[in-house]
Legacy VTK file of the C-alpha trace (Angstrom):
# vtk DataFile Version 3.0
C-alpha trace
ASCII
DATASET POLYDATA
POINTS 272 float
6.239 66.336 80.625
6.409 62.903 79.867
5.196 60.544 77.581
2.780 57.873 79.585
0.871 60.365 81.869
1.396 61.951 84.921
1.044 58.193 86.915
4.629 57.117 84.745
6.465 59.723 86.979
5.790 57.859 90.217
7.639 54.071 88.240
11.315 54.733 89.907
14.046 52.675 87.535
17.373 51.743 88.663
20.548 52.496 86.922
23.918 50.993 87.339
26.852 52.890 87.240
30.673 52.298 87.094
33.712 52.432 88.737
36.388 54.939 88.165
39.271 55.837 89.748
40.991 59.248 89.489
43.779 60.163 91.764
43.445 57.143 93.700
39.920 58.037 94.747
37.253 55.583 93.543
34.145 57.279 91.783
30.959 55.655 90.841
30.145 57.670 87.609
27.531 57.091 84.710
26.577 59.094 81.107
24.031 61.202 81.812
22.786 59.833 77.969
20.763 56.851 79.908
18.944 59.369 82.466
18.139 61.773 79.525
16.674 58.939 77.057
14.849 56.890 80.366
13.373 60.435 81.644
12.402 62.074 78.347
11.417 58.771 76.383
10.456 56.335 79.061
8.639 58.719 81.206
10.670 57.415 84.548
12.526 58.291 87.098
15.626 57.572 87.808
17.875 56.558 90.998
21.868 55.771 90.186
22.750 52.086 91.772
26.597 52.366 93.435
29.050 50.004 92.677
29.675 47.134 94.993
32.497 46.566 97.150
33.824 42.935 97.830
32.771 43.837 101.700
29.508 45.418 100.980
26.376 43.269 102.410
24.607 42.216 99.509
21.448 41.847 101.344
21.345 46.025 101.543
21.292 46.357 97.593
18.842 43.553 97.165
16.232 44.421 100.044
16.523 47.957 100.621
16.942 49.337 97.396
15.796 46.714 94.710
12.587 46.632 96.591
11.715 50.154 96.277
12.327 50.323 92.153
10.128 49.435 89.393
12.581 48.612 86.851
16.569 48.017 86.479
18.935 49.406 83.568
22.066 47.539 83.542
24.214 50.084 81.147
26.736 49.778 78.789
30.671 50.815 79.706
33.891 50.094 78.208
35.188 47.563 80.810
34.620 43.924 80.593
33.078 41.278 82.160
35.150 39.284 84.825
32.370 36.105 85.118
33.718 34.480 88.136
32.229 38.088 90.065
29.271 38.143 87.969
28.112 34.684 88.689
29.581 34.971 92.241
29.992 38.411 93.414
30.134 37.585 97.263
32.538 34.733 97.413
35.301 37.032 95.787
37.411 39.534 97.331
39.982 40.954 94.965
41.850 44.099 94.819
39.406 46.528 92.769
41.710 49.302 92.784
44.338 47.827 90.209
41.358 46.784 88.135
39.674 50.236 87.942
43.020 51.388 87.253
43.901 49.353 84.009
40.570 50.327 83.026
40.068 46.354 82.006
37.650 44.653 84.429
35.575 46.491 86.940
34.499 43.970 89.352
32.587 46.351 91.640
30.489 46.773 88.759
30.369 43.218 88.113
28.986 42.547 91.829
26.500 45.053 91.256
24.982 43.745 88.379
25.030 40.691 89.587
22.752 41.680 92.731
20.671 43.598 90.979
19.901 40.943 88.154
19.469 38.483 90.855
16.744 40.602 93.116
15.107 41.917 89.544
14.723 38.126 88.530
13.190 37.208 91.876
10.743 40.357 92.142
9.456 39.948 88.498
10.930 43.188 87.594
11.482 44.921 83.662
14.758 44.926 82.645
16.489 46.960 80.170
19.915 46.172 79.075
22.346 47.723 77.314
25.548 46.404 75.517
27.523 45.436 78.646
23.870 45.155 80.225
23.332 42.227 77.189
26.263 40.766 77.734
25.395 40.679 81.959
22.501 38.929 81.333
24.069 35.974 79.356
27.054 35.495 82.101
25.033 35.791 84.765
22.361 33.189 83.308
25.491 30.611 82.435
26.186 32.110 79.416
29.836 32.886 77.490
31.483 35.422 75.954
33.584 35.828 73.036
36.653 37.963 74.400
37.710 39.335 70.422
35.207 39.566 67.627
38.355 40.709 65.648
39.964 37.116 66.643
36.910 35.538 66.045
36.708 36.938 62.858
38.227 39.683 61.250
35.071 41.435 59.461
33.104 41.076 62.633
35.576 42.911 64.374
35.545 45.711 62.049
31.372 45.794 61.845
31.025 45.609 65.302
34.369 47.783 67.059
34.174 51.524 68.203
34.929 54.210 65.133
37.739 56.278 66.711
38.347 58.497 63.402
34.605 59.813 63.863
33.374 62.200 66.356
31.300 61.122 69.408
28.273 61.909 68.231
28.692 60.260 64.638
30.325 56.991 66.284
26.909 55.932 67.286
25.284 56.120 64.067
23.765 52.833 62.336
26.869 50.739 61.194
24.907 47.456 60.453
21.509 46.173 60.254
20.032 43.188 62.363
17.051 40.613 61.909
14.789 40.193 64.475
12.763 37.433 65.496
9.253 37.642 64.253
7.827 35.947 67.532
9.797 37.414 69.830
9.288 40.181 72.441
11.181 42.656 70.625
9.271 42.201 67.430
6.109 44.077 68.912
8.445 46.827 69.787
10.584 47.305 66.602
7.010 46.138 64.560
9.461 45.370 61.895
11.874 42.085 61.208
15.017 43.952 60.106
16.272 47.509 61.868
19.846 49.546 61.366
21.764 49.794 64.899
24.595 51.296 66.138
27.679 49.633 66.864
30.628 49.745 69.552
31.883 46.678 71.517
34.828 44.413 71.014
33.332 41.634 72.590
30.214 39.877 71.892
28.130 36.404 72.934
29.364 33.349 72.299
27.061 30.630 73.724
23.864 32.069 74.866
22.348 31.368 78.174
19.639 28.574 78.004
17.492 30.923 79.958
17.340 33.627 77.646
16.020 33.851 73.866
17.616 35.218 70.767
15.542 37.811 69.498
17.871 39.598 67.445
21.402 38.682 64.984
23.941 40.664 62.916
24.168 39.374 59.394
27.831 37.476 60.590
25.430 35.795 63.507
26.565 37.643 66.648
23.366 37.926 69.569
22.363 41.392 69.312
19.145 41.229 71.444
17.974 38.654 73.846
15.216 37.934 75.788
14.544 36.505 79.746
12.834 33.233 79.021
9.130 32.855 80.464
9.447 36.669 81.763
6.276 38.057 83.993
7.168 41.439 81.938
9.744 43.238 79.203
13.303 41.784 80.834
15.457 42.136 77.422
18.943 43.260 76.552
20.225 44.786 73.678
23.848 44.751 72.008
23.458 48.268 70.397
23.129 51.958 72.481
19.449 53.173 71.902
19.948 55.820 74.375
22.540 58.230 72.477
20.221 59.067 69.638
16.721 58.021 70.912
15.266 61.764 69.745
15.575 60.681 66.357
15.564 56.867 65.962
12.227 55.246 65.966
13.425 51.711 67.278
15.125 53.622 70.142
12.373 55.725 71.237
9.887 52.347 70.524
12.385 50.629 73.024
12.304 52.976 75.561
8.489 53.653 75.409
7.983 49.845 76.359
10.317 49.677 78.940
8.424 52.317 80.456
5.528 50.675 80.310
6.432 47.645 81.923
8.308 49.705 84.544
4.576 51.593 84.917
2.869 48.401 85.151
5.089 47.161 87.650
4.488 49.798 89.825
0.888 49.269 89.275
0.778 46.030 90.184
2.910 46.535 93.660
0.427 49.747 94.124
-2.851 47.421 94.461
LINES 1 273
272 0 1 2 3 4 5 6 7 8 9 10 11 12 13 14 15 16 17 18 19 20 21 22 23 24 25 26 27 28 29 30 31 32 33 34 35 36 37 38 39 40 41 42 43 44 45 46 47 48 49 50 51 52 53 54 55 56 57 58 59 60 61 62 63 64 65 66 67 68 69 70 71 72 73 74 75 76 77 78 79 80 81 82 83 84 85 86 87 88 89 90 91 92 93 94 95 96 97 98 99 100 101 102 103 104 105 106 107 108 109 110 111 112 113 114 115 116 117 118 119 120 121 122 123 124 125 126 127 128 129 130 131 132 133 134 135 136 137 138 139 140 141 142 143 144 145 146 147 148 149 150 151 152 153 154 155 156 157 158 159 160 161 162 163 164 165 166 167 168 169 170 171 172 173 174 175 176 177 178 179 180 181 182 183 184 185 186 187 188 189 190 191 192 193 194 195 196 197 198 199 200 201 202 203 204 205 206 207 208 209 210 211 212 213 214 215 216 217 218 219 220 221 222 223 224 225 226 227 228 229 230 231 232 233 234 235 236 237 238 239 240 241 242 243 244 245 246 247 248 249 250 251 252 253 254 255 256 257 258 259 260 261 262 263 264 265 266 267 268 269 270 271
């Protein structure tokens, strides 16, 4: 059962996953949180991207699977950004294995979001990001990050960083609130100008991207959510984790619903 009617079932959404590497063997591997929340709340379903290898053709992600979708989730993971991959992901071909390892960068994830942000951009296609997904979106538009909010300022660090002494479940409940833009496109969405989020990254936007919009900012001014400038449909990112408790948060189920939507539409519109 879904919520937008039998039709919804038939939108297909992306999903990027991760790199990991266990016993030297690399795994692409993703929280099933983001299928639950897009399936049961967005009414979608759901293929998992692969990572990219420096050799892979990026031609295959673009045209033979970007094509077939309706929407792309760029999801959130503990590794961070390497931009040079991001911006580039085809001109670089470093040794992913040590990466994975250290559990620091994961470029194979970085050259798949990059390919998949590029072909979503060029089809007109709704994007949903989510905390690395945000932060994606502004380094892949020309955007920069901010490597420590703890260096950048102490308090920020502390509002915005992972709660180790809590349990999983209780680390992803509200920490701070956020103000949101009362003409942007999150604002029909949240239908309020000020919602509680969650809160687990260490790094956070700097400069934004000139092609994207602020649409939402923590009380010490850190980009929370942003917006694709001049869109064709819902291509937004946000800084908190709406999927872990979307049963019971309204803004998180609201999020999802739209998302949905546009992925729906989308399909719609490829349909006639």
């Amino acid at each position: 059962m879904t919520l937008l009617g039998p039709e919804s079932t038939r939108a297909v959404v992306g999903v990027t996953s991760n790199r990991l590497l266990v016993d030297g063997v690399h795994r692409d591997w993703l929280r099933r949180k983001y299928l639950q929340a897009l399936h049961r709340h967005a009414g979608v379903a759901c293929v998992i991207l692969p990572t990219v290898d420096a050799e892979d053709a990026r031609e295959e992600v673009a045209t033979a699977i970007m094509r077939r979708l309706d929407g792309l989730v760029l999801t959130g993971d503990e590794s961070n950004i390497d931009p040079a991959v991001l911006r580039a992901p085809a001109s670089l071909a470093e040794d992913d294995r040590q990466d994975v390892e250290v559990g620091i960068l994961d470029r194979p994830r970085d050259r798949l979001s990059a390919v998949t942000i590029e072909s979503a951009i060029a089809l007109g296609m709704p994007i949903l990001g989510i905390c690395r997904g945000l932060q994606e979106l502004n380094v892949y538009f020309g955007g920069t990050l901010r490597s420590s909010l703890a260096e950048w300022r102490p308090e920020s660090g502390a509002m915005h960083a992972e709660k180790p002494d809590r349990s999983r479940d209780r680390q992803y409940d509200a920490a701070h609130s956020v103000s949101i833009c009362s003409d942007g496109a999150l604002f029909p969405i949240a239908r309020a100008i000020e919602a509680q989020v969650n809160s687990l990254h260490n790094q956070g936007i700097e400069a934004l991207a000139p092609a994207l919009r602020r649409e939402a900012w923590a009380a010490d001014g850190l980009v929370e959510a942003a917006s694709v400038i001049g869109a064709p449909t819902l291509q937004i990112g946000v800084q908190w984790h709406p999927e872990w408790h979307v049963s019971t948060d309204l803004l998180s189920k609201q999020l999802f619903k739209a998302f949905g939507e546009a992925c729906v539409g989308y399909y719609r519109t490829k349909k006639n």
